[in-house]
N, C-alpha and C positions, 0 to 999 in steps of 0.2 A: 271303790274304784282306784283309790292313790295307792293302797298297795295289791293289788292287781297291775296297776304301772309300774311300780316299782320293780314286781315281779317278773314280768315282762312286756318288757320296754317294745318289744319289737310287735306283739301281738297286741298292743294301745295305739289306738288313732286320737288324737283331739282336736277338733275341728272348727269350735268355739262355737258360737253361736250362730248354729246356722242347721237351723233342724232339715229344710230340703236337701243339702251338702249332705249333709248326719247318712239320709235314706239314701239318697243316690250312690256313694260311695257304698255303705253296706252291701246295694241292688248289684253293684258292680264286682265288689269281693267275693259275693257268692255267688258270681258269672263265672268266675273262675276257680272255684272247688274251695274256696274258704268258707266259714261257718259265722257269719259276723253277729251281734248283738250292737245294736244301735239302740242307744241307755240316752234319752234325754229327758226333763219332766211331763208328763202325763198332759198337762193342759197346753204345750204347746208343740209338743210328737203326734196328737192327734187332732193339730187344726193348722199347723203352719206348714207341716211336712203333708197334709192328706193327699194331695194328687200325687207327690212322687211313693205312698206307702200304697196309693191305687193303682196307679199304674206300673211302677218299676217293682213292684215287691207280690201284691196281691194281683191282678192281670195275669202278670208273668210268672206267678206261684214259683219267684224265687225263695230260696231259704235264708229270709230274711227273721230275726228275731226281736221286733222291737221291745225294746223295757220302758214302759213308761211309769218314770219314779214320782214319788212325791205325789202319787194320785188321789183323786175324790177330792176331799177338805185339807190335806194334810198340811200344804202351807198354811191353812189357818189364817192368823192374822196380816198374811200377803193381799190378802182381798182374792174381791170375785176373778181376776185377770188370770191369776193363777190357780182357780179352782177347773178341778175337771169333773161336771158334772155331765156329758156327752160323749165322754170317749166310748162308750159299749156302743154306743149307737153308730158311733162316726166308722168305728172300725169293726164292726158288727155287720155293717151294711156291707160288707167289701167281700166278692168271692173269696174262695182259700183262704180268708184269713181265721184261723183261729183268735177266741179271745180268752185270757184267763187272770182270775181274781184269786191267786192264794192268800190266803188265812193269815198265818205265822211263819216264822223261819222255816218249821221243819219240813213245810209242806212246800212253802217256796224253795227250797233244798232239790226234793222231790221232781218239784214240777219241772228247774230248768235242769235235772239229769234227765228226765224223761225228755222232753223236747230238743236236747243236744244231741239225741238219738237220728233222728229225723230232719228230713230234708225239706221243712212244710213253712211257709208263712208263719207266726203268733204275735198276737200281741198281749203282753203282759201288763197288767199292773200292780205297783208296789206302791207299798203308804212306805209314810216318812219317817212317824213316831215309831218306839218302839212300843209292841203290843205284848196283852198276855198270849202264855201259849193256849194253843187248841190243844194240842197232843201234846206226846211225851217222846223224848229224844229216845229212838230206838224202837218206840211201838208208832209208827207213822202210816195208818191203814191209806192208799193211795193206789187208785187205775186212773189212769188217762184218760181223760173224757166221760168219768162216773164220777155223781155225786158222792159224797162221804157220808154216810150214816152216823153225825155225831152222839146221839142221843135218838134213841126208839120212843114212840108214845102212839098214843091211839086217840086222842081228842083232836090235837092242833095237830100243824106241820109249821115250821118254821123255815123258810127256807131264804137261806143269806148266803154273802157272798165278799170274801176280803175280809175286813178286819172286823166287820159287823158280825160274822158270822159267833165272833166270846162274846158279845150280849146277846146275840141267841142264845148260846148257850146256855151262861147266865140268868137270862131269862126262862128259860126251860125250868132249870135248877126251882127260881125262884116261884115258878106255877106251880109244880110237884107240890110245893108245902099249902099250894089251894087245892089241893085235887085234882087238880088240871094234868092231865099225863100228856106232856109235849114230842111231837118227833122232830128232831132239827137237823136239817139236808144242809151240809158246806156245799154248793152250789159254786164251785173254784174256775168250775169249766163253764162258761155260759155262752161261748159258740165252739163246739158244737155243744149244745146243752141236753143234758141228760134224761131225754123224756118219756122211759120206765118210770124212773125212782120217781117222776112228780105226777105221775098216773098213777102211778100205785097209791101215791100218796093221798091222792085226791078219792082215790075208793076206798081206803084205808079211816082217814081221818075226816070230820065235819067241818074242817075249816081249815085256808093253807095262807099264810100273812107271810111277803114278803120282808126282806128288809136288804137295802143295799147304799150305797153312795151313789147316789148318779139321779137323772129326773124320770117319771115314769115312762117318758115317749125313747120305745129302742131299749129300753133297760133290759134287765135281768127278769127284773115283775112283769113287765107287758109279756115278756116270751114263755113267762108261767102262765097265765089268764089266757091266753093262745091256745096252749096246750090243753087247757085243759077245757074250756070250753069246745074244742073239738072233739075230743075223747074222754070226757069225763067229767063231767059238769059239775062244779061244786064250790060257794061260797071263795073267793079269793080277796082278800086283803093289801094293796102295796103300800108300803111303806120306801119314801124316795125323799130326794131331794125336789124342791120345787119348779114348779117351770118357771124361774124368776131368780134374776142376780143372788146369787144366794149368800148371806151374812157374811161379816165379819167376826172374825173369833178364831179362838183354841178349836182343835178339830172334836173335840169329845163337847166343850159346851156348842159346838154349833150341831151335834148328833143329837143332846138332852133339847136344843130350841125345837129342834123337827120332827124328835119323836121318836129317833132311829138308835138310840141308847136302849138297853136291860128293861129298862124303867118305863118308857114309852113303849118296847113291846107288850110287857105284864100289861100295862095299861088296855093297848087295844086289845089283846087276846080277850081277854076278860068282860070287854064290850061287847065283842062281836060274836062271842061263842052264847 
């Protein structure tokens, strides 16, 4: 962001602390042909600012773009105040609005050239730390509103979302050497959410284990188990944050407390299959 401002000065607002200000101003910029990006933390873009991102932005299917940075755990040892474990739900409930969870740089790259295209509501979220990559700079497979096929397999489906999606990975990786052949869905898009690939997936494989930051009610996983108990019935797994203040910590040891680490997928796969 500071050199973004630097760069230009004239296309930076900063408006301090004042997430409802943040949205209205945006709602109003793109009343009048500008393309704005309203960038505030994740835990408080999606509980202090929600009437004006319901009404002035999603209602009005202005082209508004919110960033909600710092999401899921990533402050970590901020505490529960600053954890966003509801934003899917908060901003998931809301017509027009898109929601999206990219992976790594290159897909979060990706994702906001793709959506600078378009005139539509989003809401993104970004972690804090820096992650491993999913892909590789230059080979970035990515459509708009399709899941990613990171990994094929025919036993499990693994389907994650954000920075969980490298211990799926990972995880996958790490069942192969049990026999376990895993398929792992980057699930980046989760409204509108991609419901082929987790139909297919579900007649494809014996077993489909979420894994995401956020709590099960409104998440990523409730909208898998939805799906597929409508169209395709088949053992579903979530793997969430809890319905409960959730820990204090580093964001990777507060993933290995809940289970949503590499480690605690092998785990439950292995249980369940």
């Amino acid at each position: 962001m500071k050199s973004y401002a630097e760069q230009r000065p004239e296309q930076f607002v900063e408006v301090g602390i004042a997430e409802q200000n943040l949205v209205g101003i945006s709602a109003g910029l793109a009343a009048c042909g500008k393309k704005p990006f309203a960038v505030s933390p994740a835990s408080f873009l999606s509980t202090r600012s929600m009437e004006q991102a319901k009404v002035d932005v999603a209602y009005s299917n202005t082209n508004v773009k919110l960033i909600g940075i710092s999401g899921g755990v990533s402050y970590g040892a901020l505490g529960m105040t600053h954890h966003s474990a509801t934003d899917i739900a908060t901003m998931g409930s809301m017509p027009n609005m898109r929601v999206y969870l990219p992976s790594d740089r290159f897909q979060t790259e990706k994702l906001i050239r793709s959506v600078l295209k378009d005139e539509k509501p989003a809401y993104i979220r970004i972690g804090r730390n820096a992650v491993e990559d999913v892909y590789e700079e230059g080979n970035v497979p990515f459509e708009l509103d399709k899941a990613t096929l990171v990994k094929d397999g025919s036993d499990v489906t693994i389907i994650a979302c954000g920075e969980l999606v490298g211990d799926a990975k990972a995880a996958a990786e790490e069942l192969a050497g049990k026999g376990i052949s895993a398929r792992v869905l980057d699930m980046y898009c989760v409204k509108p959410i991609d419901k082929d690939a987790i139909i297919k997936a579900a007649k494809e494989t014996k077993l489909i284990v979420t894994v995401e930051e956020h709590t099960m009610y409104g998440g990523m996983g409730s909208m898998v188990a939805q799906i597929t108990a409508a169209n395709a019935p088949v053992k579903v797994v979530n793997l969430t944050l809890p319905d409960a203040p959730v820990v204090t910590g580093k964001s990777r040891e507060i993933f290995k407390y809940y289970g949503l680490d590499a480690e605690g997928i092998v785990k439950t796969v292995t249980e369940q299959l």
